[in-house]
C-alpha positions as CSV (number, residue, x, y, z in Angstrom):
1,X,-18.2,0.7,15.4
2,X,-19.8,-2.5,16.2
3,X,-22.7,-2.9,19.1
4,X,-22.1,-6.9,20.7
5,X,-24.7,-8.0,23.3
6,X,-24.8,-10.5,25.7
7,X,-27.9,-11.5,27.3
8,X,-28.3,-14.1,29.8
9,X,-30.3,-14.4,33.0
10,X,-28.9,-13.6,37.2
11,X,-29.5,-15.7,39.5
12,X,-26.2,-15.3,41.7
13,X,-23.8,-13.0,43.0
14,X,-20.1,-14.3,42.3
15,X,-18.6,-15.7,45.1
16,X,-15.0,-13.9,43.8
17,X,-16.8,-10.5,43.9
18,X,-19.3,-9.2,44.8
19,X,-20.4,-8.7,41.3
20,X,-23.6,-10.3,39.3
21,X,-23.0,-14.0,37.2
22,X,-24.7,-14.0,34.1
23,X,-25.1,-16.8,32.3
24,X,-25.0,-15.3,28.6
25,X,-28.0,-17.3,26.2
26,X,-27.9,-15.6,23.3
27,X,-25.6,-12.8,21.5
28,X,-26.1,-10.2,19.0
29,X,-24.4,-7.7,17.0
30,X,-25.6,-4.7,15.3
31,X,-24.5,-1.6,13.9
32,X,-23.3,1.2,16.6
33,X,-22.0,5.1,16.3
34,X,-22.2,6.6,12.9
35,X,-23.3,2.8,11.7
36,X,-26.8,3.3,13.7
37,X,-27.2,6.5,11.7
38,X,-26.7,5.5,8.6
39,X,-29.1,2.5,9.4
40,X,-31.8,5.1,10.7
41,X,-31.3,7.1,7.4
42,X,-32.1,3.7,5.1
43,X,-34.8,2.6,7.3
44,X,-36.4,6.1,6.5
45,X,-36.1,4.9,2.9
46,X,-33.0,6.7,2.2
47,X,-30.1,6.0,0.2
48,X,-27.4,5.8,3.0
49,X,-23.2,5.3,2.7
50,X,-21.5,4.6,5.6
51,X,-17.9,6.3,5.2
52,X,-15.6,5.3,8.4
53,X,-12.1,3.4,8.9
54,X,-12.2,-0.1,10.7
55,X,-9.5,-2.7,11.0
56,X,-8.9,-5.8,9.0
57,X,-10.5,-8.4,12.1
58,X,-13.6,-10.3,12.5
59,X,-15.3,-7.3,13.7
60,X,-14.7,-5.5,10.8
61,X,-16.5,-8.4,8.8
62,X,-19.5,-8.5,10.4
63,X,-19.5,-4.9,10.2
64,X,-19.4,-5.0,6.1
65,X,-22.2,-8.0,6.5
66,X,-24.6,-5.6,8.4
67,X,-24.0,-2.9,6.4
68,X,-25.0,-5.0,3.2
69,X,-27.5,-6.5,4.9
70,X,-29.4,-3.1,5.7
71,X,-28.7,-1.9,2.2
72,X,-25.9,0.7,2.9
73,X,-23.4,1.2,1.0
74,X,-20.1,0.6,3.0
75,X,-17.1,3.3,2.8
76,X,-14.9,1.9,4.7
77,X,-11.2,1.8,5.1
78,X,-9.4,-0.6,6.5
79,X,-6.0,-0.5,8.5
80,X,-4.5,-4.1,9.4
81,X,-3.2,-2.7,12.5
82,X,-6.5,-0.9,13.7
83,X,-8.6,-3.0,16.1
84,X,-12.4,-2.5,14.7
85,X,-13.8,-0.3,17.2
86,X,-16.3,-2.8,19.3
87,X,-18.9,-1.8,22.2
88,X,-19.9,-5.1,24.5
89,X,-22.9,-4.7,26.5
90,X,-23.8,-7.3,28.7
91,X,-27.6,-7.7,30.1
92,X,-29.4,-9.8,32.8
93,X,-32.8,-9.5,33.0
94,X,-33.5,-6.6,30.4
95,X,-31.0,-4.6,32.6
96,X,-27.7,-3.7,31.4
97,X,-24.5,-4.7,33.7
98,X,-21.5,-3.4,32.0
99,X,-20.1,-1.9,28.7
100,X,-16.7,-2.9,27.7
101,X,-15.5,-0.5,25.2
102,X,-12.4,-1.9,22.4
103,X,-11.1,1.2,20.5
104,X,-7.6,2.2,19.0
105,X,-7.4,5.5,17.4
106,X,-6.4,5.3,13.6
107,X,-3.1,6.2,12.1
108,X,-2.9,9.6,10.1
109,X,-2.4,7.6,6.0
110,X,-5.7,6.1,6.8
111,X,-7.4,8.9,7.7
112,X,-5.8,11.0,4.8
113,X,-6.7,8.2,2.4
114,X,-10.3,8.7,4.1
115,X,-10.3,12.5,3.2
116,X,-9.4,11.9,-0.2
117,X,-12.5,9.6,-1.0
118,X,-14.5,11.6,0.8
119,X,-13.5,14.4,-1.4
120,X,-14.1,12.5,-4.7
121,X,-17.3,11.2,-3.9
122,X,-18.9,14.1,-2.1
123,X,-20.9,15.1,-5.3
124,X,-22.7,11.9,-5.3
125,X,-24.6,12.9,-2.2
126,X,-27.8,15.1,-1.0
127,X,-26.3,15.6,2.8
128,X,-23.8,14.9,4.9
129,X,-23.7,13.9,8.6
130,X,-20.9,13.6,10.7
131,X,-20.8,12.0,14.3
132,X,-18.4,12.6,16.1
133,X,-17.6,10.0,19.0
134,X,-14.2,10.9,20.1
135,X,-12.4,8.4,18.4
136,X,-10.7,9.7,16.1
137,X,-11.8,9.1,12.8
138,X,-13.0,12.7,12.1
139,X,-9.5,14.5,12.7
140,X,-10.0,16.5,9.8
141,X,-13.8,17.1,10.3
142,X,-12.8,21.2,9.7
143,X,-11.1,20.5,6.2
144,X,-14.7,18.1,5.5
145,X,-17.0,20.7,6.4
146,X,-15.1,23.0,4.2
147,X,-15.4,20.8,0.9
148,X,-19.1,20.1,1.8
149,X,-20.4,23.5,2.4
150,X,-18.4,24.9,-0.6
151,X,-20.2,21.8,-2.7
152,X,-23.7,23.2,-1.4
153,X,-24.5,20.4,0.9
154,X,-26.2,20.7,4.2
155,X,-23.8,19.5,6.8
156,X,-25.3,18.1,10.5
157,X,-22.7,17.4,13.0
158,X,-23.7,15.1,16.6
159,X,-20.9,16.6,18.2
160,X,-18.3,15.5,20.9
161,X,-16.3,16.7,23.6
162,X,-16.0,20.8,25.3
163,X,-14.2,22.4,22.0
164,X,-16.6,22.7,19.2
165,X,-14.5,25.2,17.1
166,X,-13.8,22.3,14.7
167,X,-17.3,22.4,13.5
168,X,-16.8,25.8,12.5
169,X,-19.2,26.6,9.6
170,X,-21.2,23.6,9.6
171,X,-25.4,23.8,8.8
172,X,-26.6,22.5,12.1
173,X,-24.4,20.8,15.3
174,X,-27.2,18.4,17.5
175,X,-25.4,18.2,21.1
176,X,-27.3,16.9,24.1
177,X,-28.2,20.0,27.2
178,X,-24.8,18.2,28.9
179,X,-23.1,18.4,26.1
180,X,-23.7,22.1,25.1
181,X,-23.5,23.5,28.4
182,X,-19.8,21.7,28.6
183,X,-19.0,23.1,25.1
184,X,-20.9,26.9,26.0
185,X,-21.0,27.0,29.8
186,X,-23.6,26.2,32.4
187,X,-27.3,27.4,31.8
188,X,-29.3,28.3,34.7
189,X,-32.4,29.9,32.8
190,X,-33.9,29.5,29.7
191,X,-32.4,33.4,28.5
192,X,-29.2,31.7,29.3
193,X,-29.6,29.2,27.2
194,X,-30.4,31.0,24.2
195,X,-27.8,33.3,24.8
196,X,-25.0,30.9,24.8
197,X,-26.9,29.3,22.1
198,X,-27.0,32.6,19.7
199,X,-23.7,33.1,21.3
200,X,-21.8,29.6,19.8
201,X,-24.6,30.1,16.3
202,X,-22.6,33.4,15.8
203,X,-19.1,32.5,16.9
204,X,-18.9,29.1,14.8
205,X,-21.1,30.5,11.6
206,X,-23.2,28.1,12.1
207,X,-27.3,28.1,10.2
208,X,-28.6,26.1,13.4
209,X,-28.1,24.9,16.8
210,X,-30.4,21.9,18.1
211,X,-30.2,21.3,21.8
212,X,-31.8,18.0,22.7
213,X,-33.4,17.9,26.0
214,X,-34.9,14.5,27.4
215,X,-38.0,15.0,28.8
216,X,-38.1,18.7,28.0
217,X,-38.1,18.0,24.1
218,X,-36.2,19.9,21.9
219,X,-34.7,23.9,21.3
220,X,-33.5,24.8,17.8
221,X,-31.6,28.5,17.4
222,X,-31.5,29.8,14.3
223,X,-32.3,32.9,12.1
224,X,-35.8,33.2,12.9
225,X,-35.3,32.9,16.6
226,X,-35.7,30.0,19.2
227,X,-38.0,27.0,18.3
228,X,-39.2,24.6,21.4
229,X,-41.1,21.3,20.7
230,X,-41.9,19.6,23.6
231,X,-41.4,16.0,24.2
232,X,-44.1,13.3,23.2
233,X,-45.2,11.8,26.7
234,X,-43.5,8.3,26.7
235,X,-42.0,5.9,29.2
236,X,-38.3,5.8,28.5
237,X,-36.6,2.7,28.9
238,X,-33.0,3.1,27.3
239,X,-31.5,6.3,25.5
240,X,-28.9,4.5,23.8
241,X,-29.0,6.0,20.1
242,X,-31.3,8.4,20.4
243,X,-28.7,11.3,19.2
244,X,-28.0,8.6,16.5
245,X,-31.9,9.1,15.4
246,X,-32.2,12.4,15.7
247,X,-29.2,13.4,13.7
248,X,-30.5,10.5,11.4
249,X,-34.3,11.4,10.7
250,X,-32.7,15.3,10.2
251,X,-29.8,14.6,7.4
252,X,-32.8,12.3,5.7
253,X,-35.9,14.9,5.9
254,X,-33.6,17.6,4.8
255,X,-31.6,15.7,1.7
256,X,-35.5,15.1,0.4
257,X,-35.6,19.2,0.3
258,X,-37.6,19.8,3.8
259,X,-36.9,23.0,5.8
260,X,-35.1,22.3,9.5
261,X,-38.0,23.4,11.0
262,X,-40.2,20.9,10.0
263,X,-37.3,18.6,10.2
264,X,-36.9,19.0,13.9
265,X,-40.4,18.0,14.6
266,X,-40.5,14.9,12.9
267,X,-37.0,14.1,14.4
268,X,-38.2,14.7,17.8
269,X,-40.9,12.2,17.7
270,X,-38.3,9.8,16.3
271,X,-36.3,10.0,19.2
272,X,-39.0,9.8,21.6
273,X,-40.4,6.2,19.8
274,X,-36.1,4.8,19.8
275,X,-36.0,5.6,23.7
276,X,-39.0,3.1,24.2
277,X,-37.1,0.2,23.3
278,X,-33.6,-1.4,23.9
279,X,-30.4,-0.5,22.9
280,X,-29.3,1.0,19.4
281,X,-32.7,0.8,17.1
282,X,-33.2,1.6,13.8
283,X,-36.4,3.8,13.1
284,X,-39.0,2.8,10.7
285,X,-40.6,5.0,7.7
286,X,-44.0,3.5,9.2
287,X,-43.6,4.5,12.9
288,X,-43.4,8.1,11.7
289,X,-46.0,8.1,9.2
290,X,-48.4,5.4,9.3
């Protein structure tokens, strides 16, 4: 999808609403969803591809620009009568007013044309992650899991909505505390919470489950038992992204061959440095280890 901004300054309430004016000065567009991870993977100094389905519109031109432009290879498929998925945020005085969200769900030969490619070119890569935003270009994440896992690649899944069933047998799933407890059930204790999160590890056959927990850091489940790094002390200003880093710095550090483990505490401090600044940023190589 792609991330437009507007930012401008407020110096009124419209006299139509009562609602802000902004008067918009500059605009920007960057890559957002599964684009801001695969931008986060090539800033790390990986080799990134970008496989998704957009439409055959302005949007989806500037999308194949960024991608080039950040040195990922673009997998895209186009339908003509897809919209491009687009996110507008507008912004007055470093404070963001609205999102207007554009979004049509694709058609079921462009996602089977998707599948197909997908399927041919899987060999070429290290790892695989899927994020999963609701819109409907991963309906057959199950049948993509399948063909990866069966390859021997490490599969990391940023999950969506309260059914997570269709990640069944995936290496690691990365949800948010809301998002798990809507997907496992409401946690009221920290047994709880490994519980349900042994409970979903078992039931879905999965190697790993990373809860991600603001301010509270990180819990990873897996064979060797529960794993919590705590948070790097850091004034947040905006979260947008930060599953998009995390997911990111993971499916990098583990394609070069390094255990989840280890992974997870690298990816944590990412996240911590992304919520620092404003809107979807890409993380550096240097920030991490400089």
């Amino acid at each position: 999808m792609l991330d437009r901004y507007w930012f401008g300054d407020v110096e009124r309430i419209s006299p139509e609403a009562p609602v802000p004016v902004v008067h918009v000065t500059r605009e920007e567009y960057r890559l957002g969803g599964a684009g801001n991870v695969a931008l986060n993977v090539a800033s790390l100094g990986a080799q990134a591809a970008l496989m998704s389905i957009v439409g055959e519109d302005d949007a989806a031109t500037r999308l194949h620009a960024l991608l080039r432009d950040a040195g990922i290879e673009p997998l895209l498929e186009s339908d003509p009568t897809l919209p491009t998925t687009v996110k507008l945020r507008v912004s007055g005085r470093a404070q963001q007013l609205i999102r207007l969200d554009f979004e049509h769900a694709p058609g079921s030969r462009v996602l089977d044309r998707k599948l197909a490619r997908f399927r041919n070119l899987l060999d070429r890569f290290d790892a695989v992650a899927l994020s999963d935003y609701g819109k409907g270009s991963l309906a057959h994440v199950q049948a993509m899991i399948a063909l990866a896992r069966e390859a021997g690649k490490p599969v990391l899944i940023d999950p969506k909505g309260s059914d997570y069933t269709r990640y069944r047998g995936a290496t690691v799933i990365t949800p948010n505390r809301a998002e798990f407890e809507l997907a496992a059930g409401p946690c009221h204790s920290e047994a709880e919470l490994e519980q349900r999160a042994e409970t979903m590890r078992r039931d879905l056959a999965l190697d790993a489950v990373l809860v991600t927990r603001s301010h509270e850091g990180m819990s990873l489940f897996d064979d060797a038992g529960h794993l919590q790094v705590p948070a790097a002390a850091r004034e947040v200003f905006d979260v947008t992204g930060a599953g998009d880093t995390v997911v990111a710095a993971l499916a990098a550090l583990i394609a070069s061959g390094m255990p989840l483990r280890d992974a997870v505490e690298i990816a944590n401090r990412a996240a911590g440095i992304v919520v620092g600044r404003f809107g979807t940023t890409a993380i550096a190589y240097e920030d991490l280890f400089s």
